[in-house]
N, C-alpha and C positions, 0 to 999 in steps of 0.2 A: 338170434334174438328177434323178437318181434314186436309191435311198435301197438302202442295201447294209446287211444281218446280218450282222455277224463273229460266231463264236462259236471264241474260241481255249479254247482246254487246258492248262495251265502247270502241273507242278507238284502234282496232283490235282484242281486246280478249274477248273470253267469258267467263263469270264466271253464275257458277250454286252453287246456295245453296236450302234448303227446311226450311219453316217456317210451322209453323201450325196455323191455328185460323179458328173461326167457322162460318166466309165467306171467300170471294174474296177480302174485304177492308178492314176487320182485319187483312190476311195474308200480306196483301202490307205493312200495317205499319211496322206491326212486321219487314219485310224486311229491310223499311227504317232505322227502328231506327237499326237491325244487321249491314247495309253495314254504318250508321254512327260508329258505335263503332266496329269496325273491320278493319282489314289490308287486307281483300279481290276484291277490287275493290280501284284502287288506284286513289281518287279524292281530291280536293287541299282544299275543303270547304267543310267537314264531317257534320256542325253542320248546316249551311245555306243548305246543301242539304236533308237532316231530315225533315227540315222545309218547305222547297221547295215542298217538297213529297207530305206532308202532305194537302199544300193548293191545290197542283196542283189535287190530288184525290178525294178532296171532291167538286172542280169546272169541273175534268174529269173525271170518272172512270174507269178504265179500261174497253175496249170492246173484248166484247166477240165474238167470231172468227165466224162468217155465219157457218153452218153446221157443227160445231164443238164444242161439247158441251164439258164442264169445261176447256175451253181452250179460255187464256185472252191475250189479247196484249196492251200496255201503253208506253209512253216516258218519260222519267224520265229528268227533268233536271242537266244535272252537272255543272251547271255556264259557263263552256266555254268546249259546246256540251251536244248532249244528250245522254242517255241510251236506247237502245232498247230492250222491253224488255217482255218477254213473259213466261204465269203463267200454269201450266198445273196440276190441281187439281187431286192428286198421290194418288193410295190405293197402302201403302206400304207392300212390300212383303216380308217375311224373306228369306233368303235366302241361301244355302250353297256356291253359286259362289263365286270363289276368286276375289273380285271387288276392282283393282287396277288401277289409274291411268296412274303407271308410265310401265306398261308390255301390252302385249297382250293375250287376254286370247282364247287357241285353245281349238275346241272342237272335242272327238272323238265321234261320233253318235252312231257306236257300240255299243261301251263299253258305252256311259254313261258319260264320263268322260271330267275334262276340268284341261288344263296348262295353268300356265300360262310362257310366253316366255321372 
């Protein structure tokens, strides 16, 4: 399996989650059925946009970006507007970085070393 970036648009805000599945239109479901049963993307028809997804991907599928390989873009409908929204297939990395949201993380080159602020 391998592990896909969505980073949709909705509304002024972006939200970014990772799904895994073993394409590009396995990953999107998997998506859709998360952002129906989650409080991460806040849309007023969870269960119609599931379903939405689902028919819109198998009549569109997401396109794949000219000179940019594993890298996908799609509209997602939300009933009143859409999602924009784009798929960037991730070899994930482990990592020691402290990777937080809510700070900014400095880096000393030096030393090696990173704060965060």
């Amino acid at each position: 399996m391998d592990t896909y970036t969505f980073i949709a648009e909705y509304k002024g805000g972006t939200y970014i989650s990772q799904m895994q599945g073993a394409s590009i239109g396995e990953a999107c479901l998997a998506w859709g059925h998360y952002v129906s049963n989650s409080d991460n993307i806040p849309l007023k028809n969870k269960t119609l946009f599931a379903e939405t997804l689902q028919n819109d991907l198998a009549e569109i599928p997401p396109a794949c970006l000219d000179d940019t390989p594993n890298v996908w873009y799609f509209l997602a409908d939300a009933g009143k507007g859409y999602l924009h929204v784009n798929v960037v297939k991730t070899h994930p990395v482990a990592t020691d970085w402290p990777m937080r949201l809510d700070g900014m993380v400095t880096v000393d080159v030096e030393s090696s070393t990173a704060a965060l602020m």
